[in-house]
N, C-alpha and C positions, 0 to 999 in steps of 0.2 A: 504494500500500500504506500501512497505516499503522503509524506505531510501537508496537510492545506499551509497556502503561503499569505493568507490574507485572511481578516476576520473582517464583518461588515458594523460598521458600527454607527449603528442606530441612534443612537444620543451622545450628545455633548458629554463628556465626564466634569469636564471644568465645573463644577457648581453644582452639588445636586439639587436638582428636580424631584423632593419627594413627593411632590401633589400627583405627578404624572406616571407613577409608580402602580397606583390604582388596583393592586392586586387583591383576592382573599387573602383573608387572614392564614387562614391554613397552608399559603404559599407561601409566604415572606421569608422564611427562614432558609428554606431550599431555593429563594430566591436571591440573595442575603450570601449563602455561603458558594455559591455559582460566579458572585461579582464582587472580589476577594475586595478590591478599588473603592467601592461604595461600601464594603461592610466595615472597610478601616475609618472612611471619610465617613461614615454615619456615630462611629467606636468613638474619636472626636469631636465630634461636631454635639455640644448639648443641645442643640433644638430640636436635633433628629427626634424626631415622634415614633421609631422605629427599635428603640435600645431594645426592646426584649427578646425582639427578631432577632436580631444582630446576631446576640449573646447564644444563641440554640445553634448546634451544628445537623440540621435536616440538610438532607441532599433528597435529588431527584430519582438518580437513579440510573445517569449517566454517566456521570464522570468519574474520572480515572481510580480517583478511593474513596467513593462512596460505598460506606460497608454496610452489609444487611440491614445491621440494626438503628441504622441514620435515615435508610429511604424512607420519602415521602409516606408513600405505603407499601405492604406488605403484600404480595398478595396469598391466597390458599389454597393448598392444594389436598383434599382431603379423598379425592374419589383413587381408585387404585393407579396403580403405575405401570403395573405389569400389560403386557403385550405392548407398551408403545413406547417406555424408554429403560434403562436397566435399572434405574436408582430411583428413589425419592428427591433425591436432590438434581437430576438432571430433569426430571417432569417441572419443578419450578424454574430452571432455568430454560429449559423450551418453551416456558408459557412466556416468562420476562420476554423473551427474543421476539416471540412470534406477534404477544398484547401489549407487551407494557413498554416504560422508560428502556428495557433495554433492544426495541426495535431499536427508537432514536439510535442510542451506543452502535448499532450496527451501520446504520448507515453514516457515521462519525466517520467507523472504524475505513469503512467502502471508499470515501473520499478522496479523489486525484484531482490533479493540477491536470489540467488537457491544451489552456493555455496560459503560458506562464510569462508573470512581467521582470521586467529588467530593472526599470524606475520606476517611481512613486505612480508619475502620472501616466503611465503605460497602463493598458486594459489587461481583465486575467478572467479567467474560467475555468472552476471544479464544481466533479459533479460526483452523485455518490455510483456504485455500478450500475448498468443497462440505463444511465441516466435518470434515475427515478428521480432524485431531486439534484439541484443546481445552483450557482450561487456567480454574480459575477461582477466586475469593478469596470465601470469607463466603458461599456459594452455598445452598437452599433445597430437600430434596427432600422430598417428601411421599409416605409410602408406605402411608397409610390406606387406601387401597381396597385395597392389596392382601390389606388380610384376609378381604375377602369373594369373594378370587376362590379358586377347588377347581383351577381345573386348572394341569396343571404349565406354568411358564414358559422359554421359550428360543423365539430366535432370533425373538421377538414384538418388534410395533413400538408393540403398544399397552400398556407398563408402565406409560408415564405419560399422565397428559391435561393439558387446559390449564389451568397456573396450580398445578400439581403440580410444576414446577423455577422457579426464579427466584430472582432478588435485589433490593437498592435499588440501585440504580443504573440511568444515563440508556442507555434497552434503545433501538438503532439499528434499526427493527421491517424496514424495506425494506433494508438491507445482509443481515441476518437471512435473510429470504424468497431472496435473490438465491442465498442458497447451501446453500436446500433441494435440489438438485436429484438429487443421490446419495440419492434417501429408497429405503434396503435394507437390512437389519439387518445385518449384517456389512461393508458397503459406508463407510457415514459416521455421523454423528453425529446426523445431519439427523430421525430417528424421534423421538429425545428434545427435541433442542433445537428443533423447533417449537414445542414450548408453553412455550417460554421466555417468561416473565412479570414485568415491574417491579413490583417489589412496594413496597407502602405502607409499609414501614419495614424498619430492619434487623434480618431475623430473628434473628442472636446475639445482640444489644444491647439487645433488647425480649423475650427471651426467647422466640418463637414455637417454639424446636423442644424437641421430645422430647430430645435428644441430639445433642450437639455432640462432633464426632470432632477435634480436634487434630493429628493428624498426616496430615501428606498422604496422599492416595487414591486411587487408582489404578482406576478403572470398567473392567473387561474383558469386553467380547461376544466371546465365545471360538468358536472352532471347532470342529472332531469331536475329543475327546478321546481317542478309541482310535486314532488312525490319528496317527503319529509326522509324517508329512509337513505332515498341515494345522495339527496341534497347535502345531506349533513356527514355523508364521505367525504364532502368539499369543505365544508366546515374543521371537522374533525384532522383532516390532514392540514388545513394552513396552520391548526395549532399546534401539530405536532412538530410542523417546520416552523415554529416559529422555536421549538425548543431547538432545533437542530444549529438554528442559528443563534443560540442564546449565551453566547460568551461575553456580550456585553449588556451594558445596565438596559439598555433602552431594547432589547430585541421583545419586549411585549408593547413597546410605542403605539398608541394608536393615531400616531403623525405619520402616516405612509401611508403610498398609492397602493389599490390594487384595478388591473387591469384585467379584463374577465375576456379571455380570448376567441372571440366570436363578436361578430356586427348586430347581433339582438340586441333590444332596447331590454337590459335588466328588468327583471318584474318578477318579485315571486312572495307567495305567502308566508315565506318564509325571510326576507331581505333584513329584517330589524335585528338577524342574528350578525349580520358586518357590522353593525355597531359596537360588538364587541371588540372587533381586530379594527377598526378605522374609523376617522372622526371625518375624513374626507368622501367627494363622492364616487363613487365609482365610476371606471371607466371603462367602453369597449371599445374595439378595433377601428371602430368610427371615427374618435377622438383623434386618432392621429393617422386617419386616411388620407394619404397623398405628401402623406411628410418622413423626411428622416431623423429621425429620434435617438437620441444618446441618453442612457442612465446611467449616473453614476453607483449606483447599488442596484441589483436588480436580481430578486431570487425565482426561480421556478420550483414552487414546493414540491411535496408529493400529492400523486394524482389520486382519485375515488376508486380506477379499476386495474390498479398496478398486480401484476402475478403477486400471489400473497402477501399483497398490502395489506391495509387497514380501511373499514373494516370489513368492506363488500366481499361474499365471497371466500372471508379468512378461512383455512383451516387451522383449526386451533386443539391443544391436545387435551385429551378429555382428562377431568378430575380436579382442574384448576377454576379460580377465579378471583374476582375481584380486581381488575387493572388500575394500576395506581395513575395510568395515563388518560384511562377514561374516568376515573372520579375527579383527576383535576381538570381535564375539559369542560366537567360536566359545571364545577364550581366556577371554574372559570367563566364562564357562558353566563351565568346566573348573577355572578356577582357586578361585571360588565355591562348590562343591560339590568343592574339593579331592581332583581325580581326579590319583593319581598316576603319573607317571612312571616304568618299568621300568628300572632301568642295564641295559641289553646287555651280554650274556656273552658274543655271539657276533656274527658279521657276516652269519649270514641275512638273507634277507628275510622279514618275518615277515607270511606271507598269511592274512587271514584270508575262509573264505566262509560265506555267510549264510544258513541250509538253513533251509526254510520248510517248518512244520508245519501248512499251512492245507488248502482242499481244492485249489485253483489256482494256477500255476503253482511247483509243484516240478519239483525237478529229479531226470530219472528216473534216471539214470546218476548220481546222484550221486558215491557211493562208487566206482565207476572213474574220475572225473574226480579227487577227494581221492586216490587211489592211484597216477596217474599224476604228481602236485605231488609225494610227498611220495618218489619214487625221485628228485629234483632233492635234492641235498645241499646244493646253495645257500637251499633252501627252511624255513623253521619252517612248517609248516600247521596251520591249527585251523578245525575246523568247527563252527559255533555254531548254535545255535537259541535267537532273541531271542526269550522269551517269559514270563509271569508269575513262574514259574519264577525267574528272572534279575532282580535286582535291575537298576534302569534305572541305577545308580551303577557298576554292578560292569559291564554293557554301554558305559560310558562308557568304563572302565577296557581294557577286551577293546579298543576303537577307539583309544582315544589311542596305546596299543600297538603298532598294527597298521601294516603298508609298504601293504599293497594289501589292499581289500576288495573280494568275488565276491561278486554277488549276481542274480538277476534282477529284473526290473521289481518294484516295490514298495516301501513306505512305509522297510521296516530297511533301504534306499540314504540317508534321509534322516540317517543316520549319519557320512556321509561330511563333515555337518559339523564335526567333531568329531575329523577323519584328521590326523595331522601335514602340516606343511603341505611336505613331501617325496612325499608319497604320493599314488598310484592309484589308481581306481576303476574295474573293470572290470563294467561291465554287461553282464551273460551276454547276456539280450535284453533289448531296450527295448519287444518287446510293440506294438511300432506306437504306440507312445509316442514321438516318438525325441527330444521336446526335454526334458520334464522334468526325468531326474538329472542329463543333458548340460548344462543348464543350471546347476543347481546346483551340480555339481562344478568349473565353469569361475568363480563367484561366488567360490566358495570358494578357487579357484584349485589346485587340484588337476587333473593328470594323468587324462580320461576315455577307456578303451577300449570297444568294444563288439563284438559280435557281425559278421564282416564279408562271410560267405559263407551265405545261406539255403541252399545247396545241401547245407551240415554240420550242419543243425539239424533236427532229427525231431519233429514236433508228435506227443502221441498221439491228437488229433483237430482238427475244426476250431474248436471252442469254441462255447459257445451261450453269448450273452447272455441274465442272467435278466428280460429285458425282450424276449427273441426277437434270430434273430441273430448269424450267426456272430463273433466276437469272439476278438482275440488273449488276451487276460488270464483268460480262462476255459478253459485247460488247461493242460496238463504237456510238458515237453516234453525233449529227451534231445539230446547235442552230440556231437560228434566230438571224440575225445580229443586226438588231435595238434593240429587246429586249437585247441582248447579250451587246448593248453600252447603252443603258440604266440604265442598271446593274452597268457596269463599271463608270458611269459617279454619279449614289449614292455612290458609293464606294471614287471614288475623291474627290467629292462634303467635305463628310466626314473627308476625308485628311484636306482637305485646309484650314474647317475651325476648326482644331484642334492646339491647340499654341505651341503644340511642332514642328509642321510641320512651323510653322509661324518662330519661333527662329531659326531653322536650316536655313531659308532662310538670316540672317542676313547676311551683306555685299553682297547679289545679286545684278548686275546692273540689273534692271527690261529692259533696254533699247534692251536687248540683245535675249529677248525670246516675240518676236513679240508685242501682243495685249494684254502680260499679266498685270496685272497692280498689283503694293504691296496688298498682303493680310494681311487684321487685323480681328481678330476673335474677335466672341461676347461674354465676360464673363460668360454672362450668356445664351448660347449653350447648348443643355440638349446633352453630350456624351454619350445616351445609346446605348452598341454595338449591340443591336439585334431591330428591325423595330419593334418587338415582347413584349419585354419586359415593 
């Protein structure tokens, strides 16, 4: 491998900035000991509002000696080990690799120089293997032709051609070629950065571009925008490259462009989650149609459908869970967009289920299954319908709320990242899907039930694929009540005696929610989230 020659760096060091730090609580410290420069200048500095931070040595889970017992989190692995690795300790270390903080570490570890500078103000470019992510200084894009093109742009590999990206600097042409191999738009990097080109001088320093962007940039080949599952592969990975780039104070700045690589007019129901990663507007291919363009910082993160990225797709080794990467995305997201916290008045459990206004798979009984929960006194119930309707803030707001989420197969389960990290996810049915939410709710580290008797579940046909073809996820379908609170009531069970569900009750009057009586949880509780594992 070789050593990266350049770090990108995001913020000023001169003077800290602790206003625009803006992080969770729970991040600071692995925040803190990541940015050795800020943790001395905050160690000095008495105004720092940060000394306790300071003082904790938490790491992420990247870096060089970060020891077990300093990361962020841990995660678990309780299901067995046998037939998929030889040890107990290498089934945690396959989960770290594949879910958590130690993906990032790997594609650190992947990192080459492809072009390299000479001087300061020379252009450079490394990328990690088959180009999944990128990173670059003084870089060259030329977006002239695209004024002559009409039709619309996405998920195309021909935006650019050769001698349309490059820099000055000495371009490594066969290391380059060696890790085209991912050439798929969503996949890798590999479409653009083939016609990566040494150019005959330094475009900012000779003046070659149109327009020179100063603050870091962020290139994103984005996924389905309407559909919450794939969308937030795009999410989920600028976070994860924002760790990848996080050797300095500023690499969670939300003072940086991001440029969304396609001429569609951004629009999605989901858009108020960039407010987390930027304070600026977004831009597409439009922006700088028919001009040539120099950044001086400019990253290509990792993509939604990269061969065993994250998290489309992952395969992941059974037995483990909880990622310490997906519980800080998930805080991150929430804290960023300032979703708040309800104080509890009561010691219900606060369920909420997810009733789908589409034409496939609702649920037919619904209203008897909501009517069967809400004669349980232990229960608060609310049934929702996520949909334009609903601000995606005020939908944050309903989940971070919530003990347990009902829903059936589909995209509003990808909410679950977002549950407290006490809580449940009951998959009504998985649809002949079964690893999907299963997946993602063990990532996340969350409590998954599902559906455990077909003999209580009533299709109201056998579903036609609109490609022909009978198909689970093309109908409706109706539950058995009892079984259906039975379900619900493992899922609570689970809640209540979980200690983070016990601490949020702190300061309830018990007197006020009937027959309930204070819950104390057993230390020694085995929290495995799957019945299975």
């Amino acid at each position: 491998m070789f050593e990266s020659l350049f770090v990108l760096c995001l913020v000023a060091a001169s003077g800290a900035d602790y206003a625009s730090i803006n992080l969770p609580s729970e991040h600071l410290s692995a925040f803190f000991s990541n940015n050795e420069a800020l943790r001395d200048e905050c160690l000095e500095d008495e105004d720092c509002p940060y000394k306790d931070y300071v003082e904790e040595t938490k790491c992420w889970g990247y870096e060089d000696k970060c020891e077990e017992e300093r990361k962020y989190l841990r995660p678990e692995c309780p299901g067995d080990h046998r037939g998929w690795v030889k040890t107990k300790a290498d089934q945690g270390r396959t989960f770290d690799t594949q879910a958590d903080f130690g993906y990032v570490k790997q594609q650190m570890k992947e990192m080459m120089v492809l072009c390299e500078p000479m001087f300061p103000d020379d252009s450079s470019l490394e990328c990690s293997e088959h180009l999944r992510f990128c990173r670059g200084r003084n870089l060259m894009m030329n977006f002239t032709a695209l004024a002559q093109r009409d039709e619309p742009l996405r998920y195309k590999m021909d935006v650019l051609k050769m001698g349309e990206i490059g820099g000055y600097c000495d371009l490594y042409q066969e290391r380059l070629n060696e890790n085209l191999d991912h050439m798929s738009p969503l996949q890798s990097w590999a479409p653009e950065m083939r016609f990566f080109t040494r150019l005959n001088e330094r475009p900012i320093v000779e003046g070659s571009c149109d327009v020179v962007i100063e603050k870091p940039t962020f290139i994103m080949k984005i996924d389905a925008i309407v559909n919450m599952y794939h969308h937030f592969c795009d999410f989920f990975n600028l976070y994860a490259s924002q760790h990848l780039n996080a050797t300095e104070a500023g690499a969670f700045s939300t003072d940086i462009h991001i440029l969304v690589w396609e001429t569609f007019n951004y629009q999605s129901a989901f858009e108020a989650t960039f407010e987390a990663f930027t304070e600026n507007p977004i831009w597409d291919l439009k922006t700088f149609r028919g001009r040539t363009v120099c950044f001086k910082n400019i990253i290509f993160p990792l993509l939604p459908r990269m061969i065993f990225g994250l998290y489309y797709n992952t395969p992941i080794i059974y037995g483990c869970q909880n990622s310490g990467l997906f519980n800080a995305f998930s805080k991150h997201v929430l804290h960023r967009l300032r979703i708040p916290q309800v104080k509890r008045t009561d010691a219900k459990v606060k369920i909420t289920l997810l009733s789908r206004d589409t034409k496939y798979r609702k649920i037919l009984n619904e209203a008897e299954l909501v009517e069967a929960l809400e004669r349980n006194e232990e229960y608060s119930v609310e049934r929702v319908v996520f949909n334009k309707e609903i601000s995606f803030k005020k939908q944050l707001e309903v989940i971070k709320n919530s003990d347990v989420l009902i829903g059936i197969h589909g995209a509003g389960l990808t909410h679950a990242l977002f549950l407290p990290d006490w809580a449940a996810v009951f998959e009504l049915y998985n649809c002949e899907d079964a690893n999907c939410y299963m997946d993602l709710t063990r990532l996340r580290g969350l409590k998954y039930v599902t559906w455990e008797d077909d003999s209580k579940l009533f299709a109201e046909d056998e579903g036609t694929h609109p490609e022909g073809g009978a198909h689970a996820k093309f109908t409706n379908y109706s539950f058995d009540v009892d079984e259906f609170a039975r379900l619900v009531a493992k899922a609570a069970d689970y809640v209540k005696k979980h200690p983070g569900f016990v601490e949020s009750l702190e300061g309830v009057e018990y007197s006020s929610v009937g027959s309930a009586e204070p819950i104390e949880y057993d230390e020694s509780y085995d929290f495995d989230l799957r019945d299975e594992l």
